[in-house]
N, C-alpha and C positions, 0 to 999 in steps of 0.2 A: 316298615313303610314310612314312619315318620321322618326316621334318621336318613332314609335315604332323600329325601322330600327336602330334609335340614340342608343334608351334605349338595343338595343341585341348588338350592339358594346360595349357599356361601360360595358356588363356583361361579354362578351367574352374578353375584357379586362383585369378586375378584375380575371380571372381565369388564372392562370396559366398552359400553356397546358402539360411543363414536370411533374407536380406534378399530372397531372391528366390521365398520361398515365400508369403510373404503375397499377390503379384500374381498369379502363378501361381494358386494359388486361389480368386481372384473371377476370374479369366479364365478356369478351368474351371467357377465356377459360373457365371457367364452363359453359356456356350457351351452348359450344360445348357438353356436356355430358345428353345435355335433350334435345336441338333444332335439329330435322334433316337437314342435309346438304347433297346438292346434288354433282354429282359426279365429279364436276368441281373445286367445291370451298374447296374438299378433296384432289384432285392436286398440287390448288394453299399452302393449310396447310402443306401440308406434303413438296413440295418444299420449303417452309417457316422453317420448323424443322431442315430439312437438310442442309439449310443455316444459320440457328441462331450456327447450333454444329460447324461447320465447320470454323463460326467466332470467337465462343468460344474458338478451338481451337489455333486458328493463333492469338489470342490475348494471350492466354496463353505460346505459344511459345517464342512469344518475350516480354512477362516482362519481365521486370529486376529482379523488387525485390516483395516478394510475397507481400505486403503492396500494391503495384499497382494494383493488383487486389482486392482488398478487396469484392468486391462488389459479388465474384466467385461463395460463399455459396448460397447464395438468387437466385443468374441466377439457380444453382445448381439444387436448386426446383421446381424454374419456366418452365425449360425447361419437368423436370421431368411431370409433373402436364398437360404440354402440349402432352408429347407422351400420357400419359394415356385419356387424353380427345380425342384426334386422335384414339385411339383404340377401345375407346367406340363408338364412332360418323359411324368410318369406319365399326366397327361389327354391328351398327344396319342396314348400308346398304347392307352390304354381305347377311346378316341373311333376309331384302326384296327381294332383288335384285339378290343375287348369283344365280338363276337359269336363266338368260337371258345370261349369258357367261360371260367369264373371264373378259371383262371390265366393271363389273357393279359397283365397286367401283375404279373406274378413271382410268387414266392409268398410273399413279406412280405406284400405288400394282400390275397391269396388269405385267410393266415391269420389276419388281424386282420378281413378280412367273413366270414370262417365259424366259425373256435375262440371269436375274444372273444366276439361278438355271436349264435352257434349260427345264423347265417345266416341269420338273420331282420334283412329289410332295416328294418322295422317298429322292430324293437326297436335296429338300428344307427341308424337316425337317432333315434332317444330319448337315447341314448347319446354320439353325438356332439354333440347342440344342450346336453346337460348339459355338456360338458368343456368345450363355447365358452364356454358363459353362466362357469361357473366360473374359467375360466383370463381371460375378459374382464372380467368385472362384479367378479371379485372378487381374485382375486391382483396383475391387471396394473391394472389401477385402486387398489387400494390399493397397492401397493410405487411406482407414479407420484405419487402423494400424497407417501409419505413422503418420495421424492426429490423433489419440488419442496417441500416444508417441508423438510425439512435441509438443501438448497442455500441458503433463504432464511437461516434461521438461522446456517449456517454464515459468509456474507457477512455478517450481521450483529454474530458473534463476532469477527470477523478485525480491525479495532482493536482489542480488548481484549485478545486475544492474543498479537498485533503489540506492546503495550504491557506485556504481563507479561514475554515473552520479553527486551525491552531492560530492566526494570529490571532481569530475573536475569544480563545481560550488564554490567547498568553495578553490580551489586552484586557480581560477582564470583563469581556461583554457577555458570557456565557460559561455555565460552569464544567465542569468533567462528565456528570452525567447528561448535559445536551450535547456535547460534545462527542461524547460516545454514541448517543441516538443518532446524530446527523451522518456521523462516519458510518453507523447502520444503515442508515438509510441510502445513503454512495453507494452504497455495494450490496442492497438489496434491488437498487434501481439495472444497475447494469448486468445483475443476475436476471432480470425479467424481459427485459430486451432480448438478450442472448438467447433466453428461453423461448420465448414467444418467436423470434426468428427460425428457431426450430422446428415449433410448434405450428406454425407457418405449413411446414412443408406436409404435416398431414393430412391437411384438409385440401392442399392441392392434390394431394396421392389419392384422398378419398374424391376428387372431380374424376380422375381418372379412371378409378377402379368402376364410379357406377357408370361410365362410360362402354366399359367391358363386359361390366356386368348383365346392363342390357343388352347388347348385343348377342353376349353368350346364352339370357334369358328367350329371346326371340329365337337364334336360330333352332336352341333344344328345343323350345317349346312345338314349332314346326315340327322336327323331327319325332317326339315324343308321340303327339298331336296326331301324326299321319303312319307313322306306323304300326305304335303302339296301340294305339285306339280307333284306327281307322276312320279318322277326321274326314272330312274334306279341308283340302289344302286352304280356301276359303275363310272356314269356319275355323279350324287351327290358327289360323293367321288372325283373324277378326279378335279371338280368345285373347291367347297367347300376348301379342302386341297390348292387347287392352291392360292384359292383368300386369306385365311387364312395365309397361310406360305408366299405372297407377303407383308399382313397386317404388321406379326411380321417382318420381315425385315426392311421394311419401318422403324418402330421405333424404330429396336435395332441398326442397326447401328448409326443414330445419339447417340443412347445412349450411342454406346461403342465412338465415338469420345469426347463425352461430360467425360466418366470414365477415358477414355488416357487424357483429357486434366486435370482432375482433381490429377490426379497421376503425371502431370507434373510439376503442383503447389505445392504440395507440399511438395513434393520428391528432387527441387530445393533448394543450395544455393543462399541467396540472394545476388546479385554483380551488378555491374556495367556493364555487357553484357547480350545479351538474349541465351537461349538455344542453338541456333545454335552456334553461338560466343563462347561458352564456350567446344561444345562437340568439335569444329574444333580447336578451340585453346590450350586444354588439352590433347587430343586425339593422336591429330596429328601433336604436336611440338617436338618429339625425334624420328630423324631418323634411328637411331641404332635399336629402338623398332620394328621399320616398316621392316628396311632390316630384323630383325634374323624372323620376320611373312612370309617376301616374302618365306626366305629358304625356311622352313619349308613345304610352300606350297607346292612349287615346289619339293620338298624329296618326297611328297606324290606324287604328278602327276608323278614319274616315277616309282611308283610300278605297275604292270601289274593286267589290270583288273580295273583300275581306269581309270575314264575320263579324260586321258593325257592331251587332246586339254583345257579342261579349266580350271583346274590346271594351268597349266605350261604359261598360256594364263594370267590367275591370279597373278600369283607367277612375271610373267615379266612386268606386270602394276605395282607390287608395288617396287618392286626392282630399277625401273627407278625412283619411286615417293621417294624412298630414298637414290638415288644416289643424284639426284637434291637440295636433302636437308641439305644433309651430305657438298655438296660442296657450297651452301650456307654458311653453318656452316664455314667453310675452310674461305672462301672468308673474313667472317667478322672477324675471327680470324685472319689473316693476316693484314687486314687492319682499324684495330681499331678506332672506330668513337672519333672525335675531341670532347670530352666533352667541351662546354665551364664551365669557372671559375663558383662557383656559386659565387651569390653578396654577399657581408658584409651585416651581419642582422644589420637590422639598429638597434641603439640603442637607446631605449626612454627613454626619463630623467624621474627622480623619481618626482611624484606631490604630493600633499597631498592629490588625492585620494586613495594614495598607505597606507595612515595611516586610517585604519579602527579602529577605536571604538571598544574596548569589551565590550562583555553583560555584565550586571549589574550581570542577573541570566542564568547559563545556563545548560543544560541536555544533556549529552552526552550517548549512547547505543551501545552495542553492536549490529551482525547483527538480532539474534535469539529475541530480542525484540525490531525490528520495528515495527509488529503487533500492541503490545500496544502504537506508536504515528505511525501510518499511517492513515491521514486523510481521503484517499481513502476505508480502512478498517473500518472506524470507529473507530478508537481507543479508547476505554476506558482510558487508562491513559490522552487522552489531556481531558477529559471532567471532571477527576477528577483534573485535574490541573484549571481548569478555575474555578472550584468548591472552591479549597483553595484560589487562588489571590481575588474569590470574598467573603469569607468564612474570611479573613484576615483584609481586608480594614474593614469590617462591625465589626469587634472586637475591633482591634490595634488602627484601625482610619487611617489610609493611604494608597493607593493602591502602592503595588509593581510595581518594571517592569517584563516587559512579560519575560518571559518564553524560552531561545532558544534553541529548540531542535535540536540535528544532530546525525549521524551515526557515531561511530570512530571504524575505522576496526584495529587500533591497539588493543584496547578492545577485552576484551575476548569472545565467543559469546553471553553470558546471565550477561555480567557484565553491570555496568554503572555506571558514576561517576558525581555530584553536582560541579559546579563551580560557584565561589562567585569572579564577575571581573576579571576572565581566571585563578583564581587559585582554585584546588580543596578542597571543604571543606567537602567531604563526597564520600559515595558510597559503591557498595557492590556487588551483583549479584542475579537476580530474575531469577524463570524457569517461561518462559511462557504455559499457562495449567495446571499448580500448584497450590497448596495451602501453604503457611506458617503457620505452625502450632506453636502460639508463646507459652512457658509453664511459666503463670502469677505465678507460684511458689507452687501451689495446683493444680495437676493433680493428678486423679486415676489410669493411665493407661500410656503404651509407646507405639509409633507408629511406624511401618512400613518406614525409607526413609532416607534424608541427612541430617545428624544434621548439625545445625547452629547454627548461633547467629542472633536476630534480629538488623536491621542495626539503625534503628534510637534509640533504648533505651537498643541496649545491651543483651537482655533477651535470655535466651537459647531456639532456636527454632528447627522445623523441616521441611525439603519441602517432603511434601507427594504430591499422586496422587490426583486424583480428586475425585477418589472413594472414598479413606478415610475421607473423609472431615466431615459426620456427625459423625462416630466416634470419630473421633479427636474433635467434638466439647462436644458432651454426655462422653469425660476424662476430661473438665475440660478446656480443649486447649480455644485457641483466635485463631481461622482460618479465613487467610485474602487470598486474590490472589495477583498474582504477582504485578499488579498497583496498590492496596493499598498498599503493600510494598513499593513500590517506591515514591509514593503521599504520604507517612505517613515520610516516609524519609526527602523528601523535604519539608513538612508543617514544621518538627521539625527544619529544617536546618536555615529557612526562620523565624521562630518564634526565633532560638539563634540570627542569624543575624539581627536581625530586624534594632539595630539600626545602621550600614552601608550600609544599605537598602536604609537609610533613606539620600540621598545627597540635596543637595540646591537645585536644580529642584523639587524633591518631596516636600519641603516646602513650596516653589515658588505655587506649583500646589494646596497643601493644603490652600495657603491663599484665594488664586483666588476661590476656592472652597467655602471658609466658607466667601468671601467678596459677596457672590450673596446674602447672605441673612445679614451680617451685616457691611455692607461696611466701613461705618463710625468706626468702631472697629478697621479693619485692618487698614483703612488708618493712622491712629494716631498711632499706633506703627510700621510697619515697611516702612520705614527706620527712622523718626521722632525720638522715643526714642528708638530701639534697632536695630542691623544691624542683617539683615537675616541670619548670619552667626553664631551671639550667640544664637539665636533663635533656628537655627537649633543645636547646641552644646547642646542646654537644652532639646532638646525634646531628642536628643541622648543619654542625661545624663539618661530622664526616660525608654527609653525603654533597655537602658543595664539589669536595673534592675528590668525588666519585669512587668513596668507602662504599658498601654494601655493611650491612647493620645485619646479617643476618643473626650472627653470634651473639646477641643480647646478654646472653649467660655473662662473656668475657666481659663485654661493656660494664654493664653491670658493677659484677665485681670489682672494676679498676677502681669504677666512681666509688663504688663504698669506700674503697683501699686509700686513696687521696682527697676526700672530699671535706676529711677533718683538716689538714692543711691549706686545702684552697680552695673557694666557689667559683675561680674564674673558666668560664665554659674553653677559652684556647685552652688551659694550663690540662686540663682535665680530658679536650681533646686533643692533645698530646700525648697523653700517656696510652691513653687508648690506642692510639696509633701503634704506638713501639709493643702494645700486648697484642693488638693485631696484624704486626706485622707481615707474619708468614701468609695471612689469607691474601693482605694488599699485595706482597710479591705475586702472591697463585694467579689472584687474578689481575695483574698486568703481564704476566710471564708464567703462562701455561706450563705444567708440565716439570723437570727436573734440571733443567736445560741454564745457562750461564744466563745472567741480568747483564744486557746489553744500553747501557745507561749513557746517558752525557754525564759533563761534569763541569768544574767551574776549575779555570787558568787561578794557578794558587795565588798572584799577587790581585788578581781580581779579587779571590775568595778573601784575602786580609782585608784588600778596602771593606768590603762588606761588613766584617765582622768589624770594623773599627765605626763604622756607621751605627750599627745594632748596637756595638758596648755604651757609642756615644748618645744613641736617642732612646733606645729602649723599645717600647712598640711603636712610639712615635718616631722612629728613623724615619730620613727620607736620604733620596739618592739625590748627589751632583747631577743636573741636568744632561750634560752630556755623558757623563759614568751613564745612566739610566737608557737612555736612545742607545748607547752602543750595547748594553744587553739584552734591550729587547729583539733588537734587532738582529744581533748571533745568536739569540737564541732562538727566535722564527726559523732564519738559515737554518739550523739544524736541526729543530723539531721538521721539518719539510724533508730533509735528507735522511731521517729517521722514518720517517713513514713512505718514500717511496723506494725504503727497502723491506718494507710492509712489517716495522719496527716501531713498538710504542712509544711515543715521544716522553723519555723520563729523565727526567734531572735527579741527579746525585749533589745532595749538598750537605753540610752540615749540621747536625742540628738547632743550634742558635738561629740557621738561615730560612730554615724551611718555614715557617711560618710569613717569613715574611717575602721570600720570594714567591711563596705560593700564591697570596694575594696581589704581589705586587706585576707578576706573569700570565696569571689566569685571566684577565682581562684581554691581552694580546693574543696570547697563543693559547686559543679556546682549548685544543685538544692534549696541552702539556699537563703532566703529572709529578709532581715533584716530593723525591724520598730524601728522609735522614738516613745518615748510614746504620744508626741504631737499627732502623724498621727492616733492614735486609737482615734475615738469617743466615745463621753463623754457617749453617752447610751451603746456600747459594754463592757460587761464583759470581765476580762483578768483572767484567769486560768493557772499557770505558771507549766510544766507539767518538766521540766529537768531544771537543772543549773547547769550553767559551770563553773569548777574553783574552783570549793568547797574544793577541797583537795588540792589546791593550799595555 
C-alpha cells in the first residue's frame, strides 16, 4: 500500500497541474453538452461564467498595453464554447423539467425570468433581442473591424519598424538583445490582431446561436408542454418562455461583458496607464472645456418645459469642478515649481570598442526588398547567397566571408547596393514580384514593362510582371526574379574581386585546411621558405587573372621548388602558371577540343619584346604602338565572343606578364596565355592577329 501511495506521488509529481488544466477544462466543457446536470450544479456554472466575464473585464480595463493581454483571443473562445455548452446542458433540463415550475433549471435562470424582466415573458424577450442586436450589430461587429484594420495596418507597419529597430541597432542606441525583444514584440502584435479578428467572429456566431437557441427552446417547450404533459397552451407558454428567456439572459449578458471587454482591447492605445487613467486624465484635464459644457447645460435647463432641477442641478456640479480646476491652473501659474538643474551627462571616453571592423562583404537594401533577406519570411535571396559562398569555395578554392546584410533607408525603396570593405563596388534596383527579362541579343518579340539594363553584365533588359514571364521566355528573353538579379550581381562582383577577397586570414585558414590532410607540406614552406605574405601575393597574382587555386597541392609545391631562388611574388606566379597550365587551358576551353586563340603580328611581337629586353618590368609602350593595340585588340576580343569564343591572347612568355596588366584594364574580359602554359597535346588554331597593319 505504501509503494503504491509512493509510486501515485511521484506521478502526480511528474505532472504538471497548470499544463493540465487547460484540457481538463474544455474536456469538462464538452462533456457539459452530452452529460446531464442537475439543477444545482447549473447555478453554481452559470455563477462561474458570470464571474470569469466580469474578471475578464476588469483585467481588460486595466491593462496597459494590449501585448498584456495577449492571451484575450483564446479566453475569447473559451468563454464562448462555455456559454454554448451551458445552453445546451440548461435546454435539455428546461425541455424535462420545465413543467414542475419556474425553478426547474436552478435559480440563476429563475432569477433573471422573474427579478430582471418582473416575469413578463413579453417584456423578457424585448429585452433579450435588444442585448443580441447590441452585443452583435454593435460591440462585436465593431471591435471585429478594428481588429481586422489594425492586423492590416499592423502587417503593414512591420518593415518599417523591422527598419527603425536595425538602424537603432546599427547606430548604437540599443543592444542585440532589445533588439530581438522589439522584433518580438512586431510579430507578437500582429499575431494578436489577426487572432482577435478571428476571435471576433465567435461571439458573433454565439449572438446568433442563442438567437436560435431560444426560439428552438420556446417552440419545443410548447410542444413538450402540451403534449407531453398536458399543459394548457397558457401555462406551457407562460413556463416555457419564462425559463427560456431566463436561459438566454444568463448567457448574453456575460457575453456582451466578454464583447465590451473585447472592444476595449482593442480599440485602446497602448501606454503606460490603464483605461480609467487615461479617460480621467485626457478627459478631464482642460477646465475651459468642462466650464463652456457646464454653460451650455445650464442655457438648456432654463428653457421652459425642460427638467430645470436637473439641468441646472448638472450645469452647477460641473461649473464648481471647473472653477476648482481653472484656479488650480492660476495657482501653478503663479507659482512655478523649482525645477531642479538637470545633471551634466556624464561623458565616456572613447574605447576601442568604439572601432568596429568593416565587413569584408556586404549587402545593403532598400525597404521594399526586405522580403527577399528576411529570415522570418524565408527569404529567397539569403538561400541563394549561401548557394554562391558555397558554389565559389568549391570552384576558386577558397571560402569567402559572410555576407552582411542590412536595411539603408537612405536607399531608394527597390535599390541596393554591393560593398567591398564599406566601399561600393556595384548595385542597381530589383522589383520584388518581378521578372527581369534579360535580351541575350536574339529576341523575336518586345515586352510589356520598365526597360533597363542588366546590372551585373550590362545587357539591355526589362522588368515585367509576373504574368509575362512565359512570354518573355517563348521571345527569346533570359527571365530571372528579383534575387537572381541580385545573387547573379553579387556572384559576378565577388568572382571580379576575388582576389581582395582573398587577405592573410583566408590563407592562414586555407593552409590549416589543406595541413589536416598534408601537414608535412605546409609545415616546410610556411614560414620556413616563404612568408605567408608572398604566398598570399601569388595566389592574388592568379586570381586577378581569373586562375582558380583550387590545386593548392601544385601551388604549393612550385613555391617550395623556386622559392630558394626568388621571393618575387610575379616570378613565382609564373611558374605556377606553366605547372598549371592544363587546368588554365580546361577552364578556358572546355573539353578536348582545339585552343582557338588570338595572336600577336610577329613584327608587332619583336617591338614588344625590344621594349621588355629594354625596360625590364618597367617597359612602357610608344604612345601610338599602345592605342593601336588596344584597340585591335578590343576589335578582336569582341569578334571572339560574338562567336561565343573566349577572348584569349597567345603571346610569349617574356610578354604575358606585361600585356596582361597592360590589357586587363581595357579589355575586362581578355585572358592572356604563354605558349609554355598550353599543353603539349592541345591544338592551337590562331583565329585573329593583332598588329598586321602595323
Amino acid at each position: 500500500m505504501a509503494t503504491s501511495t509512493m509510486r501515485l506521488q511521484n506521478i502526480l509529481g511528474r505532472l504538471n497541474l497548470t499544463q493540465l488544466a487547460a484540457p481538463v477544462l474544455i474536456l469538462m466543457i464538452l462533456a457539459m453538452m452530452v452529460l446531464p446536470l442537475p439543477a444545482f450544479v447549473l447555478d453554481v456554472l452559470f455563477t462561474f461564467n458570470i464571474a470569469i466575464s466580469v474578471l475578464v473585464l476588469l483585467v481588460a480595463v486595466n491593462t496597459q498595453k494590449t501585448l498584456d493581454f495577449s492571451v484575450f483571443p483564446t479566453v475569447l473562445l473559451v468563454t464562448t464554447l462555455l456559454r454554448l455548452s451551458l445552453n445546451v446542458a440548461s435546454t435539455r433540463v428546461v425541455m424535462l423539467q420545465g413543467h414542475t415550475g419556474p425553478d426547474a433549471a436552478g435559480k440563476v435562470i429563475e432569477a433573471f425570468g422573474h427579478f430582471l424582466v418582473g416575469g413578463n415573458f413579453a417584456v423578457g424577450i424585448v429585452v433579450f433581442l435588444i442585448l443580441v442586436v447590441i452585443n452583435f450589430v454593435v460591440i462585436t461587429k465593431g471591435a471585429g473591424r478594428v481588429a481586422e484594420v489594425s492586423a492590416r495596418f499592423t502587417l503593414d507597419a512591420m518593415p518599417g519598424k523591422q527598419m527603425a529597430i536595425d538602424a537603432d541597432l546599427n547606430a548604437g542606441l540599443i543592444g542585440e538583445e532589445e533588439a530581438r525583444r522589439r522584433r518580438t514584440e512586431i510579430a507578437r502584435e500582429s499575431e494578436f490582431f489577426g487572432s482577435m479578428d478571428g476571435a471576433s467572429k465567435f461571439v458573433r456566431g454565439d449572438a446568433v446561436a442563442g438567437i436560435i437557441i431560444m426560439l428552438l427552446n420556446v417552440v419545443g417547450g410548447l410542444v413538450v408542454g402540451v403534449l407531453q404533459h398536458d399543459m394548457p397552451i397558457a401555462m406551457a407558454a407562460k413556463n416555457y418562455t419564462l425559463l427560456t428567456i431566463g436561459d438566454g439572459l444568463v448567457a448574453q449578458i456575460p457575453g456582451l461583458i466578454i464583447s465590451i471587454a473585447a472592444g476595449m482591447v482593442v480599440t485602446r492605445v497602448s501606454d503606460d496607464k490603464d483605461i480609467g487613467q487615461q479617460v480621467l486624465g485626457q478627459m478631464l484635464r482642460n477646465g475651459k472645456v468642462i466650464a463652456v459644457t457646464a454653460g451650455i447645460i445650464g442655457f438648456l435647463g432654463l428653457i421652459p418645459g425642460m427638467p430645470n432641477m436637473v439641468f441646472l442641478g448638472l450645469a452647477s456640479g460641473l461649473g464648481w469642478f471647473a472653477w476648482k480646476m481653472l484656479e488650480a491652473e492660476r495657482q501653478t501659474t503663479a507659482q512655478p515649481l523649482k525645477v531642479a538643474p538637470a545633471p551634466a551627462p556624464e561623458v565616456v571616453e572613447a574605447s576601442w570598442s568604439d572601432v568596429a571592423p568593416l565587413d569584408v562583404l556586404g549587402l545593403e537594401v532598400g525597404y521594399r526588398l526586405i522580403p527577399l533577406v528576411d529570415k522570418s519570411q524565408d527569404g529567397e535571396l539569403l538561400r541563394r547567397i549561401r548557394g554562391i559562398r558555397k558554389k565559389f569555395a568549391q570552384e576558386v578554392g577558397f571560402l569567402v566571408s559572410p555576407v552582411h546584410i542590412r536595411d539603408n533607408l537612405e536607399l531608394k525603396p527597390n535599390a541596393y547596393r554591393i560593398l567591398l570593405k564599406g566601399v561600393e563596388v556595384g548595385g542597381g534596383e530589383a522589383y520584388a514580384g518581378q521578372y527581369l527579362a534579360i535580351n541575350p541579343g536574339k529576341v523575336i518579340g518586345t515586352l510589356k514593362g520598365t526597360a533597363t539594363t542588366d546590372p551585373a553584365f550590362g545587357l539591355p533588359a526589362i522588368w515585367i510582371e509576373a504574368g509575362l514571364r512565359d512570354q518573355g521566355q517563348a521571345y527569346g528573353y533570359t527571365v530571372v526574379d528579383a534575387s537572381t538579379v541580385v545573387a547573379t550581381h553579387l556572384n559576378h562582383l565577388i568572382l571580379t574581386h576575388a582576389a581582395e577577397l582573398l587577405g592573410r586570414q583566408e590563407v592562414q585558414q586555407l593552409l590549416d585546411h589543406l595541413a589536416k590532410e598534408m601537414p608535412k607540406l605546409v609545415e616546410d614552406l610556411v614560414p620556413k621558405v616563404v612568408p605567408l605574405g608572398v604566398l598570399q601575393k601569388v595566389l592574388q597574382g592568379l586570381l586577378e587573372e581569373g586562375v582558380h587555386i583550387r590545386d593548392m597541392r601544385t601551388i604549393i609545391e612550385v613555391v617550395a621548388d623556386h622559392a630558394q631562388r626568388t621571393q618575387n611574388p610575379d616570378d613565382l606566379a609564373t611558374q605556377v602558371r606553366v605547372a598549371l597550365g592544363r587546368a588554365i587551358t580546361q577552364q578556358l576551353f572546355p573539353g578536348a577540343g582545339e585552343l582557338q586563340v588570338m595572336s600577336l603580328d610577329p613584327s608587332l611581337e619583336r617591338l614588344l619584346m625590344q621594349a621588355v629586353s629594354g625596360g625590364g618590368e618597367n617597359a612602357s609602350f610608344e604612345p601610338g604602338l599602345a592605342d593601336t593595340l588596344v584597340r585591335e585588340t578590343a576589335a578582336a576580343s569582341s569578334r571572339q565572343e560574338s562567336l561565343g569564343l573566349p577572348a584569349v591572347l597567345l603571346v610569349p612568355p617574356s610578354l604575358r606578364v606585361l600585356l596582361s596588366r597592360f590589357l586587363r584594364r581595357s579589355v575586362a574580359q581578355l585572358k592572356v596565355l604563354s605558349h609554355n602554359e598550353v599543353p603539349e597535346n592541345r591544338i592551337i588554331k590562331v583565329t585573329s592577329i593583332i598588329g598586321g597593319k602595323t
